[in-house]
PDBQT receptor file of N, H, CA, C and O in Angstrom, charges set to zero:
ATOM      1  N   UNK A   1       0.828  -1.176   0.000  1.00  0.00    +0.000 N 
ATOM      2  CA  UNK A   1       0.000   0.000   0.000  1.00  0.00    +0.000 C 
ATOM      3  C   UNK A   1       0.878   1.247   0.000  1.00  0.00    +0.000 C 
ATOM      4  O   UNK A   1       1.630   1.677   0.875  1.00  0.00    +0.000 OA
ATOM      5  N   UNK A   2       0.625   1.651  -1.046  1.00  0.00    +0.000 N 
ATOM      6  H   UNK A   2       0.014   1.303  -1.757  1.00  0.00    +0.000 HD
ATOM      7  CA  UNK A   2       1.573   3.211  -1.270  1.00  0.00    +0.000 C 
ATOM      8  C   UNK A   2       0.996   4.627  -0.617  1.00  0.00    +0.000 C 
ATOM      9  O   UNK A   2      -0.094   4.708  -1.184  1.00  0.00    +0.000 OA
ATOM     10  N   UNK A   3       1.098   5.798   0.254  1.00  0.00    +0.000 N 
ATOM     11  H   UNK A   3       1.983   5.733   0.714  1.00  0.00    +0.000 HD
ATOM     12  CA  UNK A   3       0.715   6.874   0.617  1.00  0.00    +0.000 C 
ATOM     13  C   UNK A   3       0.669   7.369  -0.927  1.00  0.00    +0.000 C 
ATOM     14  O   UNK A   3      -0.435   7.857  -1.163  1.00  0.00    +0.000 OA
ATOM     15  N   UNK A   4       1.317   7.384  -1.766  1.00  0.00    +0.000 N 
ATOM     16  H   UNK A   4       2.214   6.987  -1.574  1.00  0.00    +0.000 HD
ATOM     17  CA  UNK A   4       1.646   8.621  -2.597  1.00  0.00    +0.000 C 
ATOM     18  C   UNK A   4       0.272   9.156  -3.465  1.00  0.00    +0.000 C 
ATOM     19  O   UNK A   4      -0.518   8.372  -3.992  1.00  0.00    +0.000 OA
ATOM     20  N   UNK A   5       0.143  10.650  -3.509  1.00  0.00    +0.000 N 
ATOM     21  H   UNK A   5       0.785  11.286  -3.081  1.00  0.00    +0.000 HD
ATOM     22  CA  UNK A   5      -0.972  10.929  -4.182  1.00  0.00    +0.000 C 
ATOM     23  C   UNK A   5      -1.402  10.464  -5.210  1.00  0.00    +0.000 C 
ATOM     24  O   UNK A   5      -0.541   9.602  -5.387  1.00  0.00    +0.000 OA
ATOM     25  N   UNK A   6      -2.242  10.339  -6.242  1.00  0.00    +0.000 N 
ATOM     26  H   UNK A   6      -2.941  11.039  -6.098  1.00  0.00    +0.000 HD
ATOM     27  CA  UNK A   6      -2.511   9.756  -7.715  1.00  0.00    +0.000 C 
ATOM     28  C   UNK A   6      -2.719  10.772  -8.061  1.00  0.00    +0.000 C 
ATOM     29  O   UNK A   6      -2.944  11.738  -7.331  1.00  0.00    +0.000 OA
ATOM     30  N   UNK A   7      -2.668  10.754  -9.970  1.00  0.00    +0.000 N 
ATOM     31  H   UNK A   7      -2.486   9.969 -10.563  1.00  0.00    +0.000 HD
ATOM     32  CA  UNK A   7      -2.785  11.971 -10.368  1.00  0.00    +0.000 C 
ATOM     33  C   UNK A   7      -3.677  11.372 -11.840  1.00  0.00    +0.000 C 
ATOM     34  O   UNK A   7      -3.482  11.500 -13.049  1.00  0.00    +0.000 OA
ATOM     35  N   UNK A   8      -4.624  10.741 -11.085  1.00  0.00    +0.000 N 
ATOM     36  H   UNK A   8      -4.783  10.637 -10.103  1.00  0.00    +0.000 HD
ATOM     37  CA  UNK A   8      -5.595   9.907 -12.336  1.00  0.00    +0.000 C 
ATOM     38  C   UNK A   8      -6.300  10.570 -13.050  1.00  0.00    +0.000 C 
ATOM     39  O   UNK A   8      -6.364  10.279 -14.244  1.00  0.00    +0.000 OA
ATOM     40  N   UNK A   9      -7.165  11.849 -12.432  1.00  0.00    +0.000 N 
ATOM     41  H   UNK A   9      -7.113  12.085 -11.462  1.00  0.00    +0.000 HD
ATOM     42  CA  UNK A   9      -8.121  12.636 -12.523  1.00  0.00    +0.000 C 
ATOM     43  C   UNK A   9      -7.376  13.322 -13.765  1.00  0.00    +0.000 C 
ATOM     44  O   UNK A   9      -8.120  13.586 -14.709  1.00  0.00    +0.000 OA
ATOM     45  N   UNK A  10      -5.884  13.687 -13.927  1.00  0.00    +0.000 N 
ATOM     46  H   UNK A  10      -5.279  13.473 -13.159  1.00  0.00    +0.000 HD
ATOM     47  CA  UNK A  10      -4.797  14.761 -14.727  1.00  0.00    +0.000 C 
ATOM     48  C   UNK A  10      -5.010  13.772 -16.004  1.00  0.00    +0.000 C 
ATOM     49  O   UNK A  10      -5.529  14.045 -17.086  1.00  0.00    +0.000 OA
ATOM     50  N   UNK A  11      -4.493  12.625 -15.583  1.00  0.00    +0.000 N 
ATOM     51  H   UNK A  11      -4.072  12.404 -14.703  1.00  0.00    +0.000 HD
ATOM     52  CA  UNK A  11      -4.301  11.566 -17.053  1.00  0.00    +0.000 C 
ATOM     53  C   UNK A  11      -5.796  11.416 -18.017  1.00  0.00    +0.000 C 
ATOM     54  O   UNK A  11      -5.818  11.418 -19.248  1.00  0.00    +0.000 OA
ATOM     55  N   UNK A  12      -6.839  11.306 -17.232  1.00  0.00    +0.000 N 
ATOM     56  H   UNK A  12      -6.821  11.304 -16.232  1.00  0.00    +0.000 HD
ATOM     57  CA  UNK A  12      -8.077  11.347 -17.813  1.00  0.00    +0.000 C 
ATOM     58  C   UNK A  12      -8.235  12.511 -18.759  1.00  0.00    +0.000 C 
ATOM     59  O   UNK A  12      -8.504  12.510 -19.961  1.00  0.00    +0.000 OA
ATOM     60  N   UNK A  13      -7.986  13.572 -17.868  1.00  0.00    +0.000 N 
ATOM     61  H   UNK A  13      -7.768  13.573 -16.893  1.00  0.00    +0.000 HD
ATOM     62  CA  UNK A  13      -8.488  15.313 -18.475  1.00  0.00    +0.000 C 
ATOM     63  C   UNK A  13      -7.319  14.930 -19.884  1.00  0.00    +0.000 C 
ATOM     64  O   UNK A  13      -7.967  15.422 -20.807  1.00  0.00    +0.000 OA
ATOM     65  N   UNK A  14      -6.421  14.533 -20.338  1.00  0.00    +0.000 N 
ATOM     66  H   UNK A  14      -5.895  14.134 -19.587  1.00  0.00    +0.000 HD
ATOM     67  CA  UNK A  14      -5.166  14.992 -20.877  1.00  0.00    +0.000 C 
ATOM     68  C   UNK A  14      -5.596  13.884 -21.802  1.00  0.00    +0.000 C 
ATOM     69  O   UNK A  14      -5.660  14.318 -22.952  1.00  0.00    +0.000 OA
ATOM     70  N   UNK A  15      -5.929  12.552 -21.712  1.00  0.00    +0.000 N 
ATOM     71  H   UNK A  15      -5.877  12.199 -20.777  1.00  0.00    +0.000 HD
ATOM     72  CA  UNK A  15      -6.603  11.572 -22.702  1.00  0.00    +0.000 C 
ATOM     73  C   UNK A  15      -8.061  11.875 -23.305  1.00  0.00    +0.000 C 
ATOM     74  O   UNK A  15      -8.381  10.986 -24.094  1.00  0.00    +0.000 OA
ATOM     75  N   UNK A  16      -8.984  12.819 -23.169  1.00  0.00    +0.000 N 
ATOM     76  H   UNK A  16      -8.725  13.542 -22.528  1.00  0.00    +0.000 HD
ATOM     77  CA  UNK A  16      -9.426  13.601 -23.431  1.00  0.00    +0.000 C 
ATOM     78  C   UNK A  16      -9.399  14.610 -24.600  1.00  0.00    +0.000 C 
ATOM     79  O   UNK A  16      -9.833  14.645 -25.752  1.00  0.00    +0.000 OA
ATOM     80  N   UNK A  17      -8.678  15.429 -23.764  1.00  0.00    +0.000 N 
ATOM     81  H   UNK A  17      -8.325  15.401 -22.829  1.00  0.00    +0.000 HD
ATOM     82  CA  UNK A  17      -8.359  16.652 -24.715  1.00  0.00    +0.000 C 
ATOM     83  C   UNK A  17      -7.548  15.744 -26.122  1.00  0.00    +0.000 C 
ATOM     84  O   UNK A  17      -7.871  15.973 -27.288  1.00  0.00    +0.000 OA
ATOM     85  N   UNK A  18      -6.344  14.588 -25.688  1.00  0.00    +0.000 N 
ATOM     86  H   UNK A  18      -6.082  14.402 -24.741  1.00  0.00    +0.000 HD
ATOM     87  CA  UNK A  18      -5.736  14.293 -26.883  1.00  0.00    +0.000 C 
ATOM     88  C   UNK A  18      -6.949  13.862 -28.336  1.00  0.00    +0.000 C 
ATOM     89  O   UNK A  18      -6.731  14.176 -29.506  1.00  0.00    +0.000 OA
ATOM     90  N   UNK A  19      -8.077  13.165 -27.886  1.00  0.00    +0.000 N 
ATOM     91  H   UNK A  19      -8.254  12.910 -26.935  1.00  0.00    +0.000 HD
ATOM     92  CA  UNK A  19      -8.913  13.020 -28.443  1.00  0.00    +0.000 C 
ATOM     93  C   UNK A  19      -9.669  13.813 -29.181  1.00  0.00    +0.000 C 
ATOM     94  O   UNK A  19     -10.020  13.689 -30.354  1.00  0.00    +0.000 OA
ATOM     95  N   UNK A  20      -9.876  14.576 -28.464  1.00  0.00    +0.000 N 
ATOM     96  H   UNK A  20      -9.590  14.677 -27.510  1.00  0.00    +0.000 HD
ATOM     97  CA  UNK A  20     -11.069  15.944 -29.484  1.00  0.00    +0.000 C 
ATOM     98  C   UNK A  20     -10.067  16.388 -29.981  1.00  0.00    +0.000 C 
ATOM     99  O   UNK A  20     -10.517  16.394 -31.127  1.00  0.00    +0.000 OA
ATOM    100  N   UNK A  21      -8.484  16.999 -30.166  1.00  0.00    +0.000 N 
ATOM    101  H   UNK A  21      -8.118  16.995 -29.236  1.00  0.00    +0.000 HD
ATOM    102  CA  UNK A  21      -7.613  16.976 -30.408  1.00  0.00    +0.000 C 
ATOM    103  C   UNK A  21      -7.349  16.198 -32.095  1.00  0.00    +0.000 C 
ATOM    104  O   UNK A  21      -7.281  16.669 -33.231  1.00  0.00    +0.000 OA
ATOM    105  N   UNK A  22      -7.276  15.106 -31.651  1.00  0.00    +0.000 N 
ATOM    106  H   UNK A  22      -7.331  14.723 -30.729  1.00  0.00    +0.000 HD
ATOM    107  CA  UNK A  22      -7.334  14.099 -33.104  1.00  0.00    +0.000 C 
ATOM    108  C   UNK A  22      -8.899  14.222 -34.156  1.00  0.00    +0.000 C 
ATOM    109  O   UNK A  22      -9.108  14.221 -35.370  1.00  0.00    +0.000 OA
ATOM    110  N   UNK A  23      -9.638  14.304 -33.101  1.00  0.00    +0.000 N 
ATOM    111  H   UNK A  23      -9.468  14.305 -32.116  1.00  0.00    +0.000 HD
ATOM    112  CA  UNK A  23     -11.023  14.539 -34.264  1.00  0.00    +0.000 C 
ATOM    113  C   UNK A  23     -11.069  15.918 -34.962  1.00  0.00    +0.000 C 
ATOM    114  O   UNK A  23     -11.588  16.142 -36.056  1.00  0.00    +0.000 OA
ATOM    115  N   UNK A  24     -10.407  16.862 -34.110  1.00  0.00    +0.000 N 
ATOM    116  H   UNK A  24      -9.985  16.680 -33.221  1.00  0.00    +0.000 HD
ATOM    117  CA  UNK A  24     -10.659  18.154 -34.900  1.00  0.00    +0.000 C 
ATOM    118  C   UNK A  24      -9.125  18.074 -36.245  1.00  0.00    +0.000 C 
ATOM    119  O   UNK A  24      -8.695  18.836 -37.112  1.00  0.00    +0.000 OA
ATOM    120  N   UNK A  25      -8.897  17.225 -35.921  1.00  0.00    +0.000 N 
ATOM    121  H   UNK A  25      -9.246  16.606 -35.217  1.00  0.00    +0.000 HD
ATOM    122  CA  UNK A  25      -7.509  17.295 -37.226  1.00  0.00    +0.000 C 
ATOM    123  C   UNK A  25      -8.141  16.312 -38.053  1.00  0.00    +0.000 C 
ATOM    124  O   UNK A  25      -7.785  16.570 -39.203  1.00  0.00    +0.000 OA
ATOM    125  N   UNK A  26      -8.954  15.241 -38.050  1.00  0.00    +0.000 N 
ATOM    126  H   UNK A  26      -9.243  15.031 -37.116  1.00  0.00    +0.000 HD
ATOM    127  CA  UNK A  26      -9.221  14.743 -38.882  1.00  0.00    +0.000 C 
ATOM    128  C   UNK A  26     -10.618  14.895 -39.576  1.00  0.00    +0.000 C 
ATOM    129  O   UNK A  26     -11.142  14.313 -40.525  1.00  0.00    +0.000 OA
ATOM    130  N   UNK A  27     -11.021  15.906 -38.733  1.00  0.00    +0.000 N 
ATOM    131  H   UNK A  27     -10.595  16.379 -37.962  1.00  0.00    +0.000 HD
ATOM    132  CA  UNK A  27     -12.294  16.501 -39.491  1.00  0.00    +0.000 C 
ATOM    133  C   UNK A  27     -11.932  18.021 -40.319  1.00  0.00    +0.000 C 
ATOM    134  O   UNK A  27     -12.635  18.518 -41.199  1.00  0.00    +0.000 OA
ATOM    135  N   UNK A  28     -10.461  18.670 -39.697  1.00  0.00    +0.000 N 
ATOM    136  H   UNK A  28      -9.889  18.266 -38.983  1.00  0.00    +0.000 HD
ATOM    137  CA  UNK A  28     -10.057  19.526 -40.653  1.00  0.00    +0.000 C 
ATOM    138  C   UNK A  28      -9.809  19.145 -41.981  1.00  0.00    +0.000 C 
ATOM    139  O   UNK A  28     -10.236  19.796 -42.935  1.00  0.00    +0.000 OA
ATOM    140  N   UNK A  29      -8.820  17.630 -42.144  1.00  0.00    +0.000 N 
ATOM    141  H   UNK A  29      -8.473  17.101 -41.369  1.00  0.00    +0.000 HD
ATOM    142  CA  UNK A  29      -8.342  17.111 -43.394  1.00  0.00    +0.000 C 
ATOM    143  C   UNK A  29      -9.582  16.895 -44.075  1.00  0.00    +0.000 C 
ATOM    144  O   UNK A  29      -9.731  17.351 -45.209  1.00  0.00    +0.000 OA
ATOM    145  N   UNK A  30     -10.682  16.109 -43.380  1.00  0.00    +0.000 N 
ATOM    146  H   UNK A  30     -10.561  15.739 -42.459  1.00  0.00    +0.000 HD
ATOM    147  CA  UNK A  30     -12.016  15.903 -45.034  1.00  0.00    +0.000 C 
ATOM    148  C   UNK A  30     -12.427  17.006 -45.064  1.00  0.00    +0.000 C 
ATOM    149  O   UNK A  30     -13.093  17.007 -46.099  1.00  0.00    +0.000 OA
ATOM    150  N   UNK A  31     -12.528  18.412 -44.443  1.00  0.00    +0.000 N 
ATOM    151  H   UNK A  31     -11.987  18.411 -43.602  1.00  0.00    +0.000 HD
ATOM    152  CA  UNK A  31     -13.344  19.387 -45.167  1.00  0.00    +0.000 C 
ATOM    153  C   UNK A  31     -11.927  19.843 -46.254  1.00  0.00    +0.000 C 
ATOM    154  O   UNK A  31     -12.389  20.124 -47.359  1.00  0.00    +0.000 OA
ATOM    155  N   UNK A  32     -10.387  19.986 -46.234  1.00  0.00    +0.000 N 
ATOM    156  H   UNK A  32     -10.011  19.758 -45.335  1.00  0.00    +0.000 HD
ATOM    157  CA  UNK A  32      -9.596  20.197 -46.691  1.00  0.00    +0.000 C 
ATOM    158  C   UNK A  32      -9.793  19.638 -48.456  1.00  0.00    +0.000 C 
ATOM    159  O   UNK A  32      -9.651  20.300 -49.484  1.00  0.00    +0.000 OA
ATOM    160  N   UNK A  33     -10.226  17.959 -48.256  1.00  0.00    +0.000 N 
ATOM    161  H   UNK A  33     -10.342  17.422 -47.421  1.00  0.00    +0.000 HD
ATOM    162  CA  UNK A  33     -10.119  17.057 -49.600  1.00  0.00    +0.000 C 
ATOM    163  C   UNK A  33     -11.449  17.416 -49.850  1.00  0.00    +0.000 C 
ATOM    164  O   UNK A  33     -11.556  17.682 -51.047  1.00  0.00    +0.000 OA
ATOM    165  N   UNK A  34     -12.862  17.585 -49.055  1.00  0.00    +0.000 N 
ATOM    166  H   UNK A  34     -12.775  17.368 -48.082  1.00  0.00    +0.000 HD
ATOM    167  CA  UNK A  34     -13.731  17.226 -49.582  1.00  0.00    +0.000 C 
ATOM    168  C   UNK A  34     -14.733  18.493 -49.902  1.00  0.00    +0.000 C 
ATOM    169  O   UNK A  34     -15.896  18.594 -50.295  1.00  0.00    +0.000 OA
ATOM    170  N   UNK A  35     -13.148  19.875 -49.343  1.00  0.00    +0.000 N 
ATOM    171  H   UNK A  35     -12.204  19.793 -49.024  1.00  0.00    +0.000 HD
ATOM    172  CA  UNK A  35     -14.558  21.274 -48.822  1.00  0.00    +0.000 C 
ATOM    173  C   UNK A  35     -15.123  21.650 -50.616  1.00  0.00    +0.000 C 
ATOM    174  O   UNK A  35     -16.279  22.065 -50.534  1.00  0.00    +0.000 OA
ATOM    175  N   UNK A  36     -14.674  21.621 -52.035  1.00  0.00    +0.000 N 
ATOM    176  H   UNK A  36     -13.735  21.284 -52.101  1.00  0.00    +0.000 HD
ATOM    177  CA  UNK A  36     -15.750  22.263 -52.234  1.00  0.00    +0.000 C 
ATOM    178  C   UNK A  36     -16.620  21.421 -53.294  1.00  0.00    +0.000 C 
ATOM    179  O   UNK A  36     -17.455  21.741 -54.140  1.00  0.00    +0.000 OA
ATOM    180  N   UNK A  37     -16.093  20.280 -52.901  1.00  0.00    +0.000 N 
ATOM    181  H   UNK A  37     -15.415  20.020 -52.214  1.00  0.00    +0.000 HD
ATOM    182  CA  UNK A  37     -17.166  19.202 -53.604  1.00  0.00    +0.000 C 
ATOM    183  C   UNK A  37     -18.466  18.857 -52.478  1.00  0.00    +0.000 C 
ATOM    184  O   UNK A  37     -19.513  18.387 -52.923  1.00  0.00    +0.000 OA
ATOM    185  N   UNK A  38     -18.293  19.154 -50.869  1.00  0.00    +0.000 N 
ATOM    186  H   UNK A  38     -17.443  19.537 -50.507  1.00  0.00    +0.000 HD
ATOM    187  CA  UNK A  38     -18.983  19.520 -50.120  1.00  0.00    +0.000 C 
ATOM    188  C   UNK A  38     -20.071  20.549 -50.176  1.00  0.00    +0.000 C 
ATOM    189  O   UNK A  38     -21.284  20.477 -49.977  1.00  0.00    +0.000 OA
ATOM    190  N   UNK A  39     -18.942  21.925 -50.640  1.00  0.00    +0.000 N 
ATOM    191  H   UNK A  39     -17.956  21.984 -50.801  1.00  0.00    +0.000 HD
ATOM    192  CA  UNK A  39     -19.841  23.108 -50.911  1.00  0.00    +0.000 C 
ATOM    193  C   UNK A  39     -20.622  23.061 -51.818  1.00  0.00    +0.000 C 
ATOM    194  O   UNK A  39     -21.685  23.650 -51.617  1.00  0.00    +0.000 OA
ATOM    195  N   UNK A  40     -20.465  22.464 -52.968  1.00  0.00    +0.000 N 
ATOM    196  H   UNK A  40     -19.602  21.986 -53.131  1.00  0.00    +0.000 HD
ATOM    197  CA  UNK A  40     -21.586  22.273 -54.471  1.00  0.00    +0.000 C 
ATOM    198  C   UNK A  40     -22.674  21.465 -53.774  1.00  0.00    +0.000 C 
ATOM    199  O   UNK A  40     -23.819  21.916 -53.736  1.00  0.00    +0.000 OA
ATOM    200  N   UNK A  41     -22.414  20.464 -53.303  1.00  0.00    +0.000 N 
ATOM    201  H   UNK A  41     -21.484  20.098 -53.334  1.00  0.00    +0.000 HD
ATOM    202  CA  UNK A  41     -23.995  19.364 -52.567  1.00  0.00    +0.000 C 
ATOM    203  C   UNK A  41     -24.319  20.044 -52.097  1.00  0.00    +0.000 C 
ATOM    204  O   UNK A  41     -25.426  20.375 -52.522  1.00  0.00    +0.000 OA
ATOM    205  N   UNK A  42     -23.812  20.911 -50.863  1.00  0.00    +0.000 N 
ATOM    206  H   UNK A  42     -22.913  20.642 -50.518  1.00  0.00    +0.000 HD
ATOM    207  CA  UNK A  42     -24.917  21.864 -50.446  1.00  0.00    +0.000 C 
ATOM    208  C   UNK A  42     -25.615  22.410 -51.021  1.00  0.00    +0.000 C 
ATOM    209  O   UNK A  42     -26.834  22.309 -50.882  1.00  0.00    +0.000 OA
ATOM    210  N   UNK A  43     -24.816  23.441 -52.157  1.00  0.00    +0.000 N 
ATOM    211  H   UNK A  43     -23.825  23.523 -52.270  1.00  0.00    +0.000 HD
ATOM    212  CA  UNK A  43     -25.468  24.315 -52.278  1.00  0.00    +0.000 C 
ATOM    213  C   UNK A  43     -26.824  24.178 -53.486  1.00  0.00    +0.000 C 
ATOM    214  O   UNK A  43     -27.720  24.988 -53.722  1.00  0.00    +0.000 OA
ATOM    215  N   UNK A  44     -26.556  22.862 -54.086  1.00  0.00    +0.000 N 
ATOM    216  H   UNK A  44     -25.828  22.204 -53.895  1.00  0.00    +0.000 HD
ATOM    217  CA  UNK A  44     -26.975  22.182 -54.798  1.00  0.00    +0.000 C 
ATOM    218  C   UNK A  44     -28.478  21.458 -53.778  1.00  0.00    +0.000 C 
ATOM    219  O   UNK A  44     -29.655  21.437 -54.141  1.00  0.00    +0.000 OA
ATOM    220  N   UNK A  45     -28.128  21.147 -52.995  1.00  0.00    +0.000 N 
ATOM    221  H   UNK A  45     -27.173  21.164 -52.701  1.00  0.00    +0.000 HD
ATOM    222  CA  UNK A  45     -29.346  20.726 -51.991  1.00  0.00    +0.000 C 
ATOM    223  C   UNK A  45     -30.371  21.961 -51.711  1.00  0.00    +0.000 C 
ATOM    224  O   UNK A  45     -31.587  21.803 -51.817  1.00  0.00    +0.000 OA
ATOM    225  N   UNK A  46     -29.849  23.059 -51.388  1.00  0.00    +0.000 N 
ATOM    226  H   UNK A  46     -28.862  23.187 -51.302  1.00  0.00    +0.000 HD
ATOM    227  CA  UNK A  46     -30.561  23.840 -51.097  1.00  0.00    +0.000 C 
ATOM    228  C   UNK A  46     -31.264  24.888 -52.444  1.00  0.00    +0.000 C 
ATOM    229  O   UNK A  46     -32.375  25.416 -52.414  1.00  0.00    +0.000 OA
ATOM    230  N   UNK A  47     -30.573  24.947 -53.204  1.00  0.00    +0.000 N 
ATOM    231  H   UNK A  47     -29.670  24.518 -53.228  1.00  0.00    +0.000 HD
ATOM    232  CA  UNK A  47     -31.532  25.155 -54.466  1.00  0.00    +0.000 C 
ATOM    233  C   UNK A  47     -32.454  24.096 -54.997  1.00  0.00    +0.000 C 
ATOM    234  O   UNK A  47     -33.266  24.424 -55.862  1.00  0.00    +0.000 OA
ATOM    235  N   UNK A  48     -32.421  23.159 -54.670  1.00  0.00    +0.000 N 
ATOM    236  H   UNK A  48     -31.761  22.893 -53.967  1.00  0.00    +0.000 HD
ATOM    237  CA  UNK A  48     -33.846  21.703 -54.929  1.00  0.00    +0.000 C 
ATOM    238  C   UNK A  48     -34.555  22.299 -53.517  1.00  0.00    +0.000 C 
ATOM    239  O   UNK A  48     -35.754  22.402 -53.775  1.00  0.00    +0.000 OA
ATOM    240  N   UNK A  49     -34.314  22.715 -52.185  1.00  0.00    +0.000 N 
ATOM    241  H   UNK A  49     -33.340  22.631 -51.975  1.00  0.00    +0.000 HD
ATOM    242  CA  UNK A  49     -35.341  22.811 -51.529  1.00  0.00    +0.000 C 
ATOM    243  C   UNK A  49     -36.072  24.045 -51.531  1.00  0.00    +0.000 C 
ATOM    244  O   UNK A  49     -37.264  24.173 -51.253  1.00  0.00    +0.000 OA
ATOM    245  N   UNK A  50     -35.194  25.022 -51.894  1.00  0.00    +0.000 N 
ATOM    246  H   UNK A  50     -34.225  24.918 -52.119  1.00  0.00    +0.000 HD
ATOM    247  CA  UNK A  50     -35.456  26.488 -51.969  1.00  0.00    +0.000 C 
ATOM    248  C   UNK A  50     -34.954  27.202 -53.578  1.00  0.00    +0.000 C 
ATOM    249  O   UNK A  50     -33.965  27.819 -53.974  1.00  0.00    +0.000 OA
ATOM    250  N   UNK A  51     -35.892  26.850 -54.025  1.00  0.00    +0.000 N 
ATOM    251  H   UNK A  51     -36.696  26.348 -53.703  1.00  0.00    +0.000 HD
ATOM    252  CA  UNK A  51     -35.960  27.215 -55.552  1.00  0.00    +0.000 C 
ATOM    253  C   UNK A  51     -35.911  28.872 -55.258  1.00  0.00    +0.000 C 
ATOM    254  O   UNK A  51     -34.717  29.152 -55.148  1.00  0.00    +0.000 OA
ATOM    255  N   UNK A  52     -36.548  29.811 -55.125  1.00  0.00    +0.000 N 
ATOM    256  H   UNK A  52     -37.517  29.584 -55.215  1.00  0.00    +0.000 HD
ATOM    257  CA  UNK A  52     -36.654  31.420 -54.797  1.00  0.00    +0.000 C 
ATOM    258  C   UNK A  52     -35.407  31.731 -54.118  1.00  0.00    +0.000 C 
ATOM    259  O   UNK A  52     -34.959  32.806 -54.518  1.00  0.00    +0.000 OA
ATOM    260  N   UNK A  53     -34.600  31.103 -53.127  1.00  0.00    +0.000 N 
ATOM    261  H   UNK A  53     -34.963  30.230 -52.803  1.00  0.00    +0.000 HD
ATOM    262  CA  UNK A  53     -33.764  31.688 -52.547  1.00  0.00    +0.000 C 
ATOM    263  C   UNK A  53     -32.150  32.004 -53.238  1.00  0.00    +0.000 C 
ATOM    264  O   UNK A  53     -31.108  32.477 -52.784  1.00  0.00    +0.000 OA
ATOM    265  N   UNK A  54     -32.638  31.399 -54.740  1.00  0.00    +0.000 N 
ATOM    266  H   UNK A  54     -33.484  31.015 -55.109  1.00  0.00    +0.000 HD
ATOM    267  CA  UNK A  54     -31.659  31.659 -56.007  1.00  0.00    +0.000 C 
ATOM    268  C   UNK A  54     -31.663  32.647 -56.410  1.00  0.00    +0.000 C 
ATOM    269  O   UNK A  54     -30.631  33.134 -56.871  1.00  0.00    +0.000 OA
ATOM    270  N   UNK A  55     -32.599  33.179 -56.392  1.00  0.00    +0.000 N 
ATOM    271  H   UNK A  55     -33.437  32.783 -56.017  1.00  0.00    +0.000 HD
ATOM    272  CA  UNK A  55     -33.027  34.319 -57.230  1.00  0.00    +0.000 C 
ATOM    273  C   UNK A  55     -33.016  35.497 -56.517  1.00  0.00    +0.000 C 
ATOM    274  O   UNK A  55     -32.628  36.513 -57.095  1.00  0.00    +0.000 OA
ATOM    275  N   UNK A  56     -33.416  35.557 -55.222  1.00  0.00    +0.000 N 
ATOM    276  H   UNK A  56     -33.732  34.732 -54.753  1.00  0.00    +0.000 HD
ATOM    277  CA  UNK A  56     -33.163  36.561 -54.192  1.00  0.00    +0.000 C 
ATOM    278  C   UNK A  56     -31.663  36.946 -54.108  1.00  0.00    +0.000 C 
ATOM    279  O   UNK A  56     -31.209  38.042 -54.432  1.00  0.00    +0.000 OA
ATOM    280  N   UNK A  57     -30.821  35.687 -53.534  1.00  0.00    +0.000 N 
ATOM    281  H   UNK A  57     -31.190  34.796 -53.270  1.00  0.00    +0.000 HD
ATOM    282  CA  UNK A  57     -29.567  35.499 -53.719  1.00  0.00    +0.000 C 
ATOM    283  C   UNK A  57     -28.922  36.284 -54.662  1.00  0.00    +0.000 C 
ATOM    284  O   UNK A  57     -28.226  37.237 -54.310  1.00  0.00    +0.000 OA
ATOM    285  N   UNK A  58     -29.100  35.951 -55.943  1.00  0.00    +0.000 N 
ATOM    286  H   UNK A  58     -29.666  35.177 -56.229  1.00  0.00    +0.000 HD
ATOM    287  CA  UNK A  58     -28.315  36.695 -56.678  1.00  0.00    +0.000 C 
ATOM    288  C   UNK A  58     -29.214  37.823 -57.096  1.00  0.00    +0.000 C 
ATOM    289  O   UNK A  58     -29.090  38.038 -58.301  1.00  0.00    +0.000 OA
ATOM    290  N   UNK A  59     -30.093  38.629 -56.494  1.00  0.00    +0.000 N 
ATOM    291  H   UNK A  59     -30.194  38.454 -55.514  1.00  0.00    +0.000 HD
ATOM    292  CA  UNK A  59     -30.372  39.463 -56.743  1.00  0.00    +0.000 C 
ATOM    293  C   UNK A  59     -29.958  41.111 -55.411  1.00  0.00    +0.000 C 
ATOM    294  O   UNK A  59     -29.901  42.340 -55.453  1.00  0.00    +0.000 OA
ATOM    295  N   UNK A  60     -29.816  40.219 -54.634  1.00  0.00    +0.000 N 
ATOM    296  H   UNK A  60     -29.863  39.220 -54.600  1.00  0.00    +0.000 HD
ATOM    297  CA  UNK A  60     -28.403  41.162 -53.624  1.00  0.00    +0.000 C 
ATOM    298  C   UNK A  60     -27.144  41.131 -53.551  1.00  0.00    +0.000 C 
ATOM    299  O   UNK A  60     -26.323  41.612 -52.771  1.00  0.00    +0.000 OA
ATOM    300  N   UNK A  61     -27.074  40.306 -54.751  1.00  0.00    +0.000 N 
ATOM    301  H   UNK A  61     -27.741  39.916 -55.385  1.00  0.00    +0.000 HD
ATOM    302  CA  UNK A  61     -25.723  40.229 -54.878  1.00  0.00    +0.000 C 
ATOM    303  C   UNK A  61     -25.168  41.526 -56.006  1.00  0.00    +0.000 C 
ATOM    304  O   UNK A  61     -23.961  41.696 -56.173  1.00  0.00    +0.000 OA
ATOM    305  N   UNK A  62     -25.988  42.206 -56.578  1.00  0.00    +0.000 N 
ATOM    306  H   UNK A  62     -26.969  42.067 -56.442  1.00  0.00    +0.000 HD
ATOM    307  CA  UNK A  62     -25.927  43.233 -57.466  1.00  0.00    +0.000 C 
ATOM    308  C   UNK A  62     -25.542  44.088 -57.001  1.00  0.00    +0.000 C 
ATOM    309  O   UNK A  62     -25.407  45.131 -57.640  1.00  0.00    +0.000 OA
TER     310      UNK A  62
């Protein structure tokens, strides 16, 4: 039986962070490969749902 403090609570917080850490780098790389073949589906989605908001759109865009 050891006195010495633990410092489990530190290793948790720090295995953690390494994690969201790795997801935000590997969710940077697919928007990197996939951002504007991404951006066309969108924007492509949203002109099939919102036919008028084309036309508005590029009509403030003037």
């Amino acid at each position: 039986m050891s006195r010495l403090p633990s410092n489990r609570s530190g290793q948790g917080f720090i295995e953690y962070a390494l994690i969201i850490i790795l997801l935000a780098i590997v969710m940077l790389s697919i928007l990197l490969i996939l951002g504007d073949d991404l951006r066309t589906f969108i924007n492509d989605l949203l002109q099939t749902w919102f036919p008028q908001a084309g036309v508005i759109r590029s009509l403030l865009a003037l």
